[in-house]
C-alpha positions as CSV (number, residue, x, y, z in Angstrom):
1,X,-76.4,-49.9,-116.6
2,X,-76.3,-46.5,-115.2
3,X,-74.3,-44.0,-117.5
4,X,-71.9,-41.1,-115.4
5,X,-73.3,-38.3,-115.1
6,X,-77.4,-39.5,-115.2
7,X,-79.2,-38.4,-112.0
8,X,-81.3,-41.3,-111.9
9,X,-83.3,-40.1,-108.4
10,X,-82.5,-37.3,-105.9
11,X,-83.5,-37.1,-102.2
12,X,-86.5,-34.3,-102.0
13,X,-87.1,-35.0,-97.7
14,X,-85.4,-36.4,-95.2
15,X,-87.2,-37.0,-91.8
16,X,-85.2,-38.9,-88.7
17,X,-84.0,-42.2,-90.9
18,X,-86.5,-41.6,-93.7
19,X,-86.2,-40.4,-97.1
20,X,-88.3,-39.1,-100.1
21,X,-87.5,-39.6,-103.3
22,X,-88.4,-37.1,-105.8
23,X,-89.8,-40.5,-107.9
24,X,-92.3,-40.8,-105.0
25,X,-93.4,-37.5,-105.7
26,X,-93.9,-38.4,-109.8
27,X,-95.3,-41.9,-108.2
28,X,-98.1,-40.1,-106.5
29,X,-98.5,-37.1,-109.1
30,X,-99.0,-40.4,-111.2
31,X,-101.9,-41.9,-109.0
32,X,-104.0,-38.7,-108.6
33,X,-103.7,-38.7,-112.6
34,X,-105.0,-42.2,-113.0
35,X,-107.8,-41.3,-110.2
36,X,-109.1,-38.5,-112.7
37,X,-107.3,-35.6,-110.5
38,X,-106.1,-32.7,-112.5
39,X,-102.5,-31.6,-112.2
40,X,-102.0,-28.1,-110.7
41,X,-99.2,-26.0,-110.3
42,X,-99.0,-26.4,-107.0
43,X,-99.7,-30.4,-106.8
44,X,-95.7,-31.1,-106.3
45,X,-95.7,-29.0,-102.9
46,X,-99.1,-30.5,-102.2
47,X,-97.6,-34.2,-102.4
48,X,-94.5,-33.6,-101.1
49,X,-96.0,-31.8,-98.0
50,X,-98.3,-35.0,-97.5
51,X,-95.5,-37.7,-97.8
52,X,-93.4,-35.2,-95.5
53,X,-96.5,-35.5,-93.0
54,X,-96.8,-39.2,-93.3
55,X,-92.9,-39.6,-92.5
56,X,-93.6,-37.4,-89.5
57,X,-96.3,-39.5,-88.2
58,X,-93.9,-43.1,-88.4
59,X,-91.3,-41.3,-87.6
60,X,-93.0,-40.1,-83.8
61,X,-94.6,-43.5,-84.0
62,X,-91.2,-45.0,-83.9
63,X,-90.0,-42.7,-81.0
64,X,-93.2,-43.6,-79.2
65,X,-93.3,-47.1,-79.4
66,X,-91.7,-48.7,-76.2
67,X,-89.9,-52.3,-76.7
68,X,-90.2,-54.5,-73.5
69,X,-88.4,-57.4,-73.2
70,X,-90.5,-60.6,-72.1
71,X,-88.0,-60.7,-68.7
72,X,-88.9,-57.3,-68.1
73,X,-92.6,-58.2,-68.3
74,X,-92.0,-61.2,-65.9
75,X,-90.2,-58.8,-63.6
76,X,-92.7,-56.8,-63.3
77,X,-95.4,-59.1,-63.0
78,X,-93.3,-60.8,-60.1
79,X,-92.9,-57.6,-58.0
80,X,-97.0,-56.5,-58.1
81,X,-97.7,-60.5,-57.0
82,X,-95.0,-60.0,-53.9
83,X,-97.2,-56.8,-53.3
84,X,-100.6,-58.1,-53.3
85,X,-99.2,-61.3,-51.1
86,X,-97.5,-58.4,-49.0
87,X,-101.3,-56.6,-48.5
88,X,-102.9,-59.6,-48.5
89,X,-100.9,-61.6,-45.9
């Protein structure tokens, strides 16, 4: 149970509906440790500047991607055969 008063996590990022946690920055600090990396002053920047540029990448992803609805498919599909009868005759 969670005492008052304990920070138990903060936000570090936010980008559109994503977060980073500042335990995602330890998390990965943690990895680069266990890979043999050596800790450097500016290694907290480095990661957080990383998971801010992975974020980005969904994030556009995410405003990128198109959903299309099977109807609309159909639709569509439907209306280029009516052409191609229409040229064809």
């Amino acid at each position: 149970m969670a005492q008052p008063g304990v920070v138990v996590d903060r936000i570090a990022a936010q980008i559109g509906d994503n977060i980073i946690l500042l335990s995602d920055i330890e998390a990965q600090k943690q990895q680069a440790v266990a890979a043999g990396m050596e800790i450097t002053p500016n290694m907290t920047c480095e990661v957080l500047e990383e998971l801010m540029y992975q974020q980005l990448l969904i994030n556009q992803a995410k405003l990128d991607s198109l959903v299309v609805s099977d109807e609309q498919v159909d639709a569509e599909m439907e209306n280029r055969i009516r052409v191609i009868e229409n040229q064809i005759g």
